[in-house]
C-alpha positions, -999 to +999 in steps of 0.1 A: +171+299+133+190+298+101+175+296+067+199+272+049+193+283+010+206+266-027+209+291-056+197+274-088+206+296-122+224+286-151+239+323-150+276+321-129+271+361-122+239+356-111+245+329-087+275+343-075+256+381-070+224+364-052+247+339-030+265+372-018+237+392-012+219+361+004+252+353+027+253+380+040+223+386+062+230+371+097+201+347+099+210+328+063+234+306+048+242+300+011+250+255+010+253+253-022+245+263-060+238+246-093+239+254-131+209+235-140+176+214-129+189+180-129+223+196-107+200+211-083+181+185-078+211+162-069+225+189-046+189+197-029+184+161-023+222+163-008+223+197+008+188+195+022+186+236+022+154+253+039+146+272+002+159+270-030+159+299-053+154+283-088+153+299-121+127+288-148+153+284-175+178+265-172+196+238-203+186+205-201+162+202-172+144+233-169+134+248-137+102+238-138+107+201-138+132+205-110+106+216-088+084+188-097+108+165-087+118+180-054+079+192-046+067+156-052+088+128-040+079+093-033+068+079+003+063+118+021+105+124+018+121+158+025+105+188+004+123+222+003+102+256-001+108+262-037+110+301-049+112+302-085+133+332-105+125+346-139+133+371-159+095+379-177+067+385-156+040+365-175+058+329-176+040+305-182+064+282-168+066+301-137+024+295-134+029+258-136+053+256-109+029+267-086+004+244-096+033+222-088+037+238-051+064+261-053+057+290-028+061+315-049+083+335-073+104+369-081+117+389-108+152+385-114+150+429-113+135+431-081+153+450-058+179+428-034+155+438-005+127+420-021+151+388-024+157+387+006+126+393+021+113+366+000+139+340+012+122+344+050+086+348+037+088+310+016+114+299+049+086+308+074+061+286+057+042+313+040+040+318+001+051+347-016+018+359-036+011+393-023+027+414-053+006+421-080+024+411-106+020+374-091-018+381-092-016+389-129+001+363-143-022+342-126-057+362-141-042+362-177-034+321-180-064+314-159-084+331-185-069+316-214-075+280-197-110+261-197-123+256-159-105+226-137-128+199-140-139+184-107-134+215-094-173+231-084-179+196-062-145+208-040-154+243-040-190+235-024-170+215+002-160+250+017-182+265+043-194+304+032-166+317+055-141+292+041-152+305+009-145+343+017-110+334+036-104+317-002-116+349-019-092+370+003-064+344-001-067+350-042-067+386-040-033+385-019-044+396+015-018+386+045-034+370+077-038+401+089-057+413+064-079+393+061-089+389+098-091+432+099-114+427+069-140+396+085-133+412+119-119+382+132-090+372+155-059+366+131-058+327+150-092+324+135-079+329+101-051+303+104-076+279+114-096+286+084-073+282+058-057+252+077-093+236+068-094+249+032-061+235+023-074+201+038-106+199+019-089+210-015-060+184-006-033+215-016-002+226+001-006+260+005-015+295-005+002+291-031-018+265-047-046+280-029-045+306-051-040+290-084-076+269-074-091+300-067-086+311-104-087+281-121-122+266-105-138+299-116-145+309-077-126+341-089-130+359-121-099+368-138-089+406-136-121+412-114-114+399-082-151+383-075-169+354-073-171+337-101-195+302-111-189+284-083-194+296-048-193+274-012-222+265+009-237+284+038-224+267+068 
């Protein structure tokens, strides 16, 4: 299957460099490219790519806006996996896109193996959250931000497995992971977090994430339960 991608960066270079790298692995195509949020959004909406790769700043409408367009369109329409691109590492715009349901995002400096991994990891479904720095920008707005409210009577909805699958989930743990740490079967684990996503109404680990932080179910910088816990089951 090809992953069908739309660079997004007000930088010519930049667009030009990621589109070449991006083109040419054998299982993507680069559709298109725009030079700011309200282009991108036109040419998403046109293109209908598998991922776009959007940078936070861009003139006129920022990235960040772009993505809430394209992640929440009227009547269930088409919705791209959105991988956002920055330059700083704690961005506050970048935090609010995932509160907005991009997958994920990457420094602009990471290495063009890390791009490209990143293209198939958002393309597959999954979100890209495992690197710490994603985990860190998280901890430091979540603590400088009072607690969701509504929040505890959702998190109670979780079951006290649901609840650790969430825990693991925050900290950054892959399926895998997480199933070697509960000593369960990997399938097990899907079916978990298929359930949390469903009770928290999010999209996916992504947001999963950002809940996990800003309901207090995880302390910032200390990776453990926090106020509000699930039930027993």
């Amino acid at each position: 299957m090809t992953i069908r991608v739309l660079v997004a960066d007000d930088h010519a270079m930049v667009r030009a460099g990621f589109g070449a790298l991006l083109a040419a692995e054998r299982d993507i195509e680069v559709v298109g490219g725009a030079a700011d949020g309200e282009r991108a959004v036109a040419e998403t909406r046109r293109l209908r790519p598998d991922v776009v790769l959007m940078d936070v700043r861009m003139p006129g409408m920022d990235g960040l806006r772009a993505a809430r367009l394209l992640l929440a369109p009227p009547g269930g329409e088409y919705r791209p996996r959105v991988l956002m691109l920055t330059t700083f590492d704690l961005d506050d715009y970048v935090y609010e896109a995932l509160r907005a349901g991009a997958s994920g995002f990457l420094l602009k400096e990471a290495p063009p193996a890390d791009l490209v991994s990143a293209v198939r990891v958002v393309a597959a479904g999954d979100a890209l959250l495992a690197p710490s720095v994603t985990r860190r920008l998280i901890e430091e707005i979540a603590r400088c931000r009072p607690a969701l409210p509504g929040a505890a009577p959702r998190v109670r909805s979780l079951t006290e497995r649901e609840s650790e699958v969430l825990l693991h989930i925050a900290r950054g743990l892959s399926n895998t992971e997480i199933a070697e740490a509960l000593v369960v079967a990997e399938q097990t684990v899907k079916t978990h977090i298929s359930r949390i996503l469903a009770k928290l109404d999010l999209r996916d680990r992504a947001q999963a994430i950002v809940f996990a932080y800003e309901s207090g179910l995880v302390v910032p910088r200390s990776g453990l339960p926090g106020r509000t816990g699930g039930r027993t089951a």
